[in-house]
N, C-alpha and C positions, 0 to 999 in steps of 0.2 A: 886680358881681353884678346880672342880670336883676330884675324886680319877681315876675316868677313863682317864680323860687329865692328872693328872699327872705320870699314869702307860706308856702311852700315849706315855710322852715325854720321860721318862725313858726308854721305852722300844726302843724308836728309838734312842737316844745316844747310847746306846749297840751294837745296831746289827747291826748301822752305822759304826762305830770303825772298827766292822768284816765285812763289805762289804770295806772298804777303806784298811784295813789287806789282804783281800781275793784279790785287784785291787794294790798293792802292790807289792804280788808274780808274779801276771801275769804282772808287769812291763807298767802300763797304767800312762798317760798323766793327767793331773790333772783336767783335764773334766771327762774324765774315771774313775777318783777317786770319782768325786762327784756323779757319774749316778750309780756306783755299790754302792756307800752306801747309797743312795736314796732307790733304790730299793729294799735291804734287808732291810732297816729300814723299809719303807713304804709298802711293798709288804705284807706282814701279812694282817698288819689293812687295807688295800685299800680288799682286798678278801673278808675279814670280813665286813666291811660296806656293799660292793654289797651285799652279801648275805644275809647283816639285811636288807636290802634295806635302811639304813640309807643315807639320802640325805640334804645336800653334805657327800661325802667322808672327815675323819675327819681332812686331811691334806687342803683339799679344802678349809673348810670352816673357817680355822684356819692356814693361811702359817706356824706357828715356827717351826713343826716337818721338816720340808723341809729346814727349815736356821739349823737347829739343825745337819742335818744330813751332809748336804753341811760345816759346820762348821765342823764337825768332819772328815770328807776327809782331807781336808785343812791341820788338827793339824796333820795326819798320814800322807801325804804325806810328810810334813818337818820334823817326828820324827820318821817311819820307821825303817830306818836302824840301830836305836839304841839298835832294842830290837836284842837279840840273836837268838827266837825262833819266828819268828812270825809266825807260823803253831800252836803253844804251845797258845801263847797271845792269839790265833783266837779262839781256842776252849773253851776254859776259858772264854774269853767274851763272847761267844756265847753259851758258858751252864748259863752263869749268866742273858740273855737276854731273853733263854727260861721263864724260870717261870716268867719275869715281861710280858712280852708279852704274855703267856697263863693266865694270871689273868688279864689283860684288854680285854681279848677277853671274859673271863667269864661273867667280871662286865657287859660289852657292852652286852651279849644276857641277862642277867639278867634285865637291864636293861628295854630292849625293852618287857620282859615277857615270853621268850620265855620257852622251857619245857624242863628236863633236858635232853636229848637226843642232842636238836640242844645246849643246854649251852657249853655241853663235845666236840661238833664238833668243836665248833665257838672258845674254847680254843686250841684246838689241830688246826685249823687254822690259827688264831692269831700268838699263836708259833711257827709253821714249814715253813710258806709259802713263809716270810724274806728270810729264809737261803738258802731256797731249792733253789730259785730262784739266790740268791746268787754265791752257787755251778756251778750251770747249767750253767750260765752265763759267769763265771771263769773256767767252762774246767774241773771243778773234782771234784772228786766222792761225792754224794752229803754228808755231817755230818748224816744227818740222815738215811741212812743204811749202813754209812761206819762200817765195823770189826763187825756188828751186837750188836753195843752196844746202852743203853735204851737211845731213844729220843720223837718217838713217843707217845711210853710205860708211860713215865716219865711225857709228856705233857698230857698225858690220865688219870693219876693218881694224876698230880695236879688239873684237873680240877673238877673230880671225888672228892678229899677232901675238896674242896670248895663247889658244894653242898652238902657234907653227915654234912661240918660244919653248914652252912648255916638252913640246914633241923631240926641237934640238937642244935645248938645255935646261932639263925638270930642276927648276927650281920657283918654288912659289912666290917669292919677290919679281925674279926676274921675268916671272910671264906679264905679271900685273902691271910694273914699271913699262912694260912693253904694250900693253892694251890702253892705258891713261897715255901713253905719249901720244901713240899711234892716233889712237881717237880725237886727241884737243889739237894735235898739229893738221890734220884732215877740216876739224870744225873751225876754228881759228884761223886758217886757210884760207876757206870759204867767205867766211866775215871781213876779211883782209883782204883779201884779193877777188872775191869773185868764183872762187875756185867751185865748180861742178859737174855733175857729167851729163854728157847730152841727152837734151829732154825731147820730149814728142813736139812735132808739130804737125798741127792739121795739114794736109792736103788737098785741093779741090780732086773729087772722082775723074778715074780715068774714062772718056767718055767710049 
């Protein structure tokens, strides 16, 4: 198994969990359960392939991400109501999801050779487009500009420490260990402490 199939897989258990979490709240039927965590698991890396133009798409050419994620509906549809918090659970799994999905998004444009510009995009793609899609779908606000705390940021900064590793010491473990830390310690941050960076405030015109 490649390191990209298995960030791959990792990443879509995760963010599967949080689309079955997210179909959960909104009280959905156990097809519902499986097509919302389909699509945040898979929605990431399905954007990211188009864009590499990577052909098939890597759930096409490979079903397990798609039983992976249908499997994970499954286990939260029957164990749901056990958690306390499952707005709490959701976000937690899905700050643990970021960094594995923005480091299979790095390795994939790494891979194809691309330049660091589209690396940092195709991470910050990989990472958010799951969730986002998630949200939207589920009716609220989406994780990544809720209370303006760091997601984007955080997926920008893992990606970013993967190449500045990469650049001073190529080695393929060591960029990736450095894009997942970078990333959850940035997200995790955020959820813990508040941590973000200054946002806009309106102004009254200057008369």
């Amino acid at each position: 198994m490649s390191v990209l199939t298995a960030l791959d897989y990792a990443a879509v258990l995760v963010f599967a969990l949080t689309g079955a979490l997210a179909a959960s709240r909104a009280q959905l039927d156990l097809i519902g359960f499986a097509f919302l965590a389909s699509l945040t698991a898979l929605g990431g890396g399905t954007v990211r392939d188009l864009l590499l133009d990577r052909n098939p798409v890597f759930w096409i050419a490979d079903p397990t991400p798609l039983a992976i994620a249908c499997a994970a509906a499954v286990l939260v549809f029957f164990t749901a109501h056990l958690l306390e918090s499952r707005q709490m659970v959701l976000t937690w799994l899905d700050a643990l999801a970021l960094p594995i999905a923005v480091a299979a998004g790095v390795r994939a444009a790494t891979e194809t050779g691309q330049s660091v510009p589209i690396i940092l995009i195709m991470g910050i793609t990989t990472g958010c487009f799951g969730g986002l899609l998630r949200d939207i779908v589920a009716n609220e606000v989406p994780l990544l500009i809720r209370t303006g705390k760091l997601y984007v940021t955080a997926a920008l900064a893992g990606s970013g420490a993967a190449v500045i590793a990469d650049a001073l010491w190529p080695s393929e473990v060591l960029s990736l260990v450095a894009c997942v830390a970078i990333c959850f310690a940035l997200r995790a941050g955020s959820l813990l402490f508040g941590w973000q960076l200054p946002v806009y405030k309106p102004r009254p015109p200057r008369g």
